[in-house]
N, C-alpha and C positions, 0 to 999 in steps of 0.2 A: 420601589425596592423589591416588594412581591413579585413584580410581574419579572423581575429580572432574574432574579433565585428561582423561579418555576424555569423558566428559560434555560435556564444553565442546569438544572435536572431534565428537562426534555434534551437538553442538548446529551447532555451524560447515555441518558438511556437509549437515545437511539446511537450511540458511539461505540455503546455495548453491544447491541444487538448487530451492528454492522459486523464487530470484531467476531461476535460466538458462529453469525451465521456465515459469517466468509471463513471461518476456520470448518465447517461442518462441509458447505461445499470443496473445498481444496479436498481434502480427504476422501470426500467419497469421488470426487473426480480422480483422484489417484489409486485408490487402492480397485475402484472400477472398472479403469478406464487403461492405467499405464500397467500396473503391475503385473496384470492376468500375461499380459504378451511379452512378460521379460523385458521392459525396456526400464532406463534407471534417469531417473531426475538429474537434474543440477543441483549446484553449490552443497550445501552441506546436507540437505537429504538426499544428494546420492552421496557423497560421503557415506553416514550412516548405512545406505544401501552396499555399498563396497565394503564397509567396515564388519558388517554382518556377514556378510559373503565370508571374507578374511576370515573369519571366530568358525565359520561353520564348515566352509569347503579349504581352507586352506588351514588351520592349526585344527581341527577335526575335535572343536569342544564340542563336546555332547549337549545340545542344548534343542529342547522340545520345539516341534513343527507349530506348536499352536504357539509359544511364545512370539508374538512381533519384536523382533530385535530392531527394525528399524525406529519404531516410535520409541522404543528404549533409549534406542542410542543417539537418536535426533536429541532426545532432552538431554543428554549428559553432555553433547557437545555444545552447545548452547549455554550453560555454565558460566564459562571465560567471556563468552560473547555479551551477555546481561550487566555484566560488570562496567564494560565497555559502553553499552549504550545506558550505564547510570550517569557515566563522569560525561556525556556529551551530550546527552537529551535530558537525563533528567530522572529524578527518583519514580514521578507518575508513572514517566513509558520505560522504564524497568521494572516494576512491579506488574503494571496490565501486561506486560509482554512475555515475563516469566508464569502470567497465568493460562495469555492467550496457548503458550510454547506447551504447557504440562495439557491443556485442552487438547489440543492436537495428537498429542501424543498418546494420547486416550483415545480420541477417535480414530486415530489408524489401528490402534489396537481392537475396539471395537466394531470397526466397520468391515464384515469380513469378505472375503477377495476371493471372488466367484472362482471356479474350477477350473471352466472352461469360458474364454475370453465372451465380452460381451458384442462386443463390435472386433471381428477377426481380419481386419486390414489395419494393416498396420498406419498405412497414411492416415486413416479417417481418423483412427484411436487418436496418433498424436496430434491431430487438429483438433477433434473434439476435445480430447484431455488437456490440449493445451488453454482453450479457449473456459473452461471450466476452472482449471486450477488456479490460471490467471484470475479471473472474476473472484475467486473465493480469496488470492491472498491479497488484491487491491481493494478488497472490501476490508477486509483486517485493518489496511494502512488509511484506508478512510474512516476507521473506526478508532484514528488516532494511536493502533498501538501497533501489536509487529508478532506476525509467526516464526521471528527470530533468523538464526542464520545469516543468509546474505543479506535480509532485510534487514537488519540490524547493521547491519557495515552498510550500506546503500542510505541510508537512512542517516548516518553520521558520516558518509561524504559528501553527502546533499547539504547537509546541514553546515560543511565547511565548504563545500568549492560549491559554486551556483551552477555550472556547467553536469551536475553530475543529476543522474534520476538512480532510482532503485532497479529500475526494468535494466537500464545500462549495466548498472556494476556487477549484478545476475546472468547477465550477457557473457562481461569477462570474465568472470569464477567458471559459467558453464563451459568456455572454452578451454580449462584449464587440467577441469574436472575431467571431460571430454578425451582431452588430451591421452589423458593416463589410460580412459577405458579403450581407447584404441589399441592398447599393447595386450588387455585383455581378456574381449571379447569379439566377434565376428565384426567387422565394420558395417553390417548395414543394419544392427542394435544401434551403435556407435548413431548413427548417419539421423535414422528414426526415433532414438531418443533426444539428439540434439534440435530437431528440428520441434517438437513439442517443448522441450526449454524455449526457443528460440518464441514459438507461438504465447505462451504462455508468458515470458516477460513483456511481449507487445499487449499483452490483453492488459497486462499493472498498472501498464502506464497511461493506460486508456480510462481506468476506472478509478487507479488515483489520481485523481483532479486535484491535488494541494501541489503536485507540477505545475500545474497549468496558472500562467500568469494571467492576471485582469485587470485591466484598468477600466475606472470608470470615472464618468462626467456626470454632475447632478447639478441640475438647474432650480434652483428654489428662489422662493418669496420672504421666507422666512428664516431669521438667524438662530443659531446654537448649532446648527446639524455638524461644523467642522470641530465643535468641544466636545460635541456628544462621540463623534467618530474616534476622535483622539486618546478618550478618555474609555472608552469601552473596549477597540477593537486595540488600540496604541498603532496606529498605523498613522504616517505623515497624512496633511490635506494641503492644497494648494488651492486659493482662492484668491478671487478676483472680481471685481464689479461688470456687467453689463447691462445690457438695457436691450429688453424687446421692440421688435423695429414696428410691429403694430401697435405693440399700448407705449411704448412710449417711456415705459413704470420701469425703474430699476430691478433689475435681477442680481442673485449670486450665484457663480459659476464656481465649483468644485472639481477638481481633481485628486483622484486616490487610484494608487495602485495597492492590490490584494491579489490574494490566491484565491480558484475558483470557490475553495472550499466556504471561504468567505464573504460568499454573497448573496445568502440565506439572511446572515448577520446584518450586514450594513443597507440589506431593503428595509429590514426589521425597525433598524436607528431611524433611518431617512423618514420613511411611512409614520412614525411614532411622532415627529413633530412635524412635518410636511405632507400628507398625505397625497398634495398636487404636484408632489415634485416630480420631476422630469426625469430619467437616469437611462446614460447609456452604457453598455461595456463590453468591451472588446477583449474575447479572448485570445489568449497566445503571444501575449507582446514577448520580446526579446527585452530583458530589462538590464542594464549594465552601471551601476552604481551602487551606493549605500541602500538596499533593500533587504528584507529583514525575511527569509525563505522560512516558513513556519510551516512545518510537518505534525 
């Protein structure tokens, strides 16, 4: 029972430390990397970036150069959206997620956004920024919780349609977002920020591995691994007798589908009563049935 409560505090704190440091990189890959060259993010921080715009250049409030209106108003829109991702994920990931959301929005306020651009092409910027920002918000969602916005709606259509990913739904908000900035700025801002969304949702999906399906097969000698599996991770087992064609000695052959994220865990199970066991697993299965997509 110790050794599984320590377990689930190392699991905690490295969840955190995913979440603070993939929130610390997004930010300074944005405020580094995109903002010096004028180009504007997707879904609701460029919202926020536009809505700012709105307050400053178009209703002409007077409000100070050093104030980040963007980290302001990322958090005030994000709001409505926490509510949302309490009634569908859950009280945990709306709590970490309204801390991750007010973290960030600190760090864009505090991370300050050089003069004169750091890398002055615009291609590289959004390949580098996209590759960056991407890494910093799939570390967030691998740290179980969410830098809000689209991730929060991606997050809670994942969790209802199986066909859907976070990188996806971030795709269509930025072509929406997109859309509008075409009527009101040059088109190859337009062109060059989309293509750094574009970058940068492919990076999500790359480093959030709780997309990525796994199946696996475990060959053991020994009984309990499919009550231990059951009962720890709640994921189905499918078992079956065989027999080694050189000893001759009955085997148990296991099958389990899981997410990548989850196979730190069920070596962990297996090795604890098995240590000889066998396991293989294959990523990226297509799964189409009663499976249980856990973010």
């Amino acid at each position: 029972m110790n050794y599984l409560q320590d377990a689930k505090k190392r699991e905690i704190i490295i969840q955190n430390m995913y979440s603070i440091i993939g929130n610390l990189i997004y930010c300074f890959g944005f405020n580094m990397l995109i903002v010096p060259m004028g180009l504007y993010s997707g879904g609701f921080m460029g919202v926020s970036q536009l809505f700012g715009l709105l307050l400053t250049k178009g209703l002409h409030i007077p409000i100070s150069p050093q104030v980040n209106l963007t980290g302001i108003l990322y958090f005030a829109i994000n709001i409505p959206l926490l509510y949302m991702g309490y009634r569908i994920l859950g009280k945990e990931f709306a709590v970490k997620t309204m801390i991750m959301v007010g973290m960030m929005s600190a760090f864009l306020v505090i991370i300050p956004v050089p003069e004169t651009p750091i890398v002055e092409d615009y291609l590289t910027a959004c390949i580098i920024g996209g590759i960056v920002c991407g890494v910093g918000s799939g570390l967030v969602l691998r740290g179980r919780s969410s830098a809000g916005g689209q991730d929060i709606i991606g997050l809670c259509c994942s969790k209802r349609y199986k066909n859907f990913s976070v990188g996806k739904v971030t795709i269509i908000m930025n072509i929406f977002v997109y859309g509008i900035c075409m009527f009101l700025f040059n088109i190859e801002i337009v062109i060059y920020s989309l293509i750094f969304a574009t970058v940068s949702s492919l990076a999500v999906d790359r480093v959030h591995i709780q997309n990525i399906n796994t199946s696996v097969m475990i060959f053991t000698k020994k009984v309990g691994i499919s009550k231990a599996i059951m009962e720890q991770m709640g994921r189905g087992v499918t078992n079956w007798d065989g027999e080694g064609a050189y000893t001759n000695k009955t085997s148990y052959i296991l099958f389990v589908m899981i997410s990548k994220y989850e196979v730190a865990q069920i070596k962990k199970i297996v090795h604890s009563i098995d240590p000889n066991a066998f396991m293989i697993f294959t990523e990226g299965c297509s799964v189409d049935g009663n499976f249980e997509k856990r973010l």
